[in-house]
N, C-alpha and C positions, 0 to 999 in steps of 0.2 A: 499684683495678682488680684489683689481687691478690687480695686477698683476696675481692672479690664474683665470680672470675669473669668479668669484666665485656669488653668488648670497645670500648665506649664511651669516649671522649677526654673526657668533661663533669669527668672529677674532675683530667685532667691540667689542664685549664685554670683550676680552682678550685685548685688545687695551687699554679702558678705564678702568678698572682694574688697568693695569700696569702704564698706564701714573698717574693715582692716588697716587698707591705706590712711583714711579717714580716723583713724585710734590711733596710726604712727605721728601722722602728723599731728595731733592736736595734744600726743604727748612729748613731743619734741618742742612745741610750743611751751608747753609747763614748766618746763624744766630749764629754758630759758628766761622764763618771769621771774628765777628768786635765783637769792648766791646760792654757791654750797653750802651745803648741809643745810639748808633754811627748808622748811615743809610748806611747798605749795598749796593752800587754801584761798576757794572762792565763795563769795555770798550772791547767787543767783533771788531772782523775783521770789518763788515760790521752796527755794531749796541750797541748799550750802553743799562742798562738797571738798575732795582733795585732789579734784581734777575738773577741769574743762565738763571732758565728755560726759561728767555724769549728770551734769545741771540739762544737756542737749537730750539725755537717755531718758532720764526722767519727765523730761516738759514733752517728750515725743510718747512717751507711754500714756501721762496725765491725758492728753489729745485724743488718741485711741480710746483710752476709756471715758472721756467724756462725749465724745463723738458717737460712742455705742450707744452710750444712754439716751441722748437729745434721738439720736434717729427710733430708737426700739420705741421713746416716746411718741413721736412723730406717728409711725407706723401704728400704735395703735390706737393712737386716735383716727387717722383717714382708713384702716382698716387694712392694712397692705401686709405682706409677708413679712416677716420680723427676721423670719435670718436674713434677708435681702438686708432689709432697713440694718442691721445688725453689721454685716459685712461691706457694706457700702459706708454708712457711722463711722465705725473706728479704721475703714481704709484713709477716708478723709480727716479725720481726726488728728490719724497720726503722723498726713504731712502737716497740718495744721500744725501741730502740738512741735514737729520737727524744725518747722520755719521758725516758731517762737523761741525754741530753745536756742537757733542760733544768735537769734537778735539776744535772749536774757544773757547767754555764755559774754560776747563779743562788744555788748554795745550797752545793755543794762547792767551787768553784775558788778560787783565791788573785790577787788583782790589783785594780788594775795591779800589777805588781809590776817598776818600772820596777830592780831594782837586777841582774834574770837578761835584762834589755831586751837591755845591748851583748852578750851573749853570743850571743842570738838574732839578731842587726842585724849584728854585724862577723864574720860566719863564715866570711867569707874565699872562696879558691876550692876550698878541699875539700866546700863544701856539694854538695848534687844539686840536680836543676835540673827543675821543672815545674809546670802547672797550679796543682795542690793541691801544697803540702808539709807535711813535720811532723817537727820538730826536738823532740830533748828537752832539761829545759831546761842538762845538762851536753855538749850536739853529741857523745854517742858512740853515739846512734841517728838515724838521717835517712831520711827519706824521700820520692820524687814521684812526684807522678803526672801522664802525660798529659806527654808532652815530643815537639817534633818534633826531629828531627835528620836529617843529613845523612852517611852512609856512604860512606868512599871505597876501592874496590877498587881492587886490580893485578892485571891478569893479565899472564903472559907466557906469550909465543907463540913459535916457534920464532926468527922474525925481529921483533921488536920489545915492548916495553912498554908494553901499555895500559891505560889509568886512568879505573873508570866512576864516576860518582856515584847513589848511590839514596837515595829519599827514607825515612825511615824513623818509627816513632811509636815512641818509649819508653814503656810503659804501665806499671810499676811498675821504680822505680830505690831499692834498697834497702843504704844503708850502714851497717854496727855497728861502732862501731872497739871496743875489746877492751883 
């Protein structure tokens, strides 16, 4: 849709569709890489994970958002429309970023590689906490995305302490230890 322009839903639903088929088989794949009971783990270029698709998910997002930036940069240097440069950026970014992720899945990544497994599996409670994560495979970069939580205020008031609760969405929770 990006890249045509388009306004039309026909490619989201061929999209999700595929990526479906496209999720069964690349976890049917997984689970014939190791014996029973053994926990499938891979170490892609830029990202470790406990499946295929998420090293592909990942490297196709990184695209997108890197694709957004190079063109919004682009754009405003020659002075052009930036949601253009914006939606054109991360359309191409993210087959860019999707082509790489299959070569890093299929052709670069190291796995299973069950012996950086407990490092990734027993990390305790300093890990972060969401949707998507990504750990590297020594835990002194972490990452999520997509967390709901829960905020609790105090306020005080001349006469008394009150205590509100809000709902809140953590969209990028980002740890480097050092």
């Amino acid at each position: 849709m990006a890249l045509q322009n388009s306004t039309q839903y026909e490619p989201v639903r061929i999209g999700l569709g595929a990526g479906t088929l496209w999720g069964i088989g690349v976890g049917i794949h997984d689970v014939t890489q190791v014996g029973k009971g053994q926990q499938f783990y891979i170490s892609g270029t830029f990202n470790d994970g406990t499946n295929t698709s998420i090293l592909i998910l990942l490297d196709t997002i990184y695209g997108a958002a890197g694709g957004a930036i190079i063109a919004s940069s682009v754009s405003l240097i020659v002075q052009s429309p930036i949601v253009d440069a914006l939606q054109y950026g991360s359309g191409t970014g993210a087959w860019a970023g999707f082509g790489f992720g299959l070569m890093d899945a299929f052709i670069f990544a190291k796995g299973p590689n069950f012996g950086s497994q407990n490092a990734y599996l027993n990390q305790g409670r300093d890990s972060v906490n969401g949707f998507l994560t990504y750990n590297n495979s020594s835990n002194t970069v972490q990452m999520g995305m997509i967390s709901p939580s829960v905020i609790q205020q105090k306020e005080v008031d001349r006469q008394m302490v009150k205590t509100t609760y809000h709902l809140s969405l953590n969209v990028v929770h980002l740890k480097i230890g050092l």
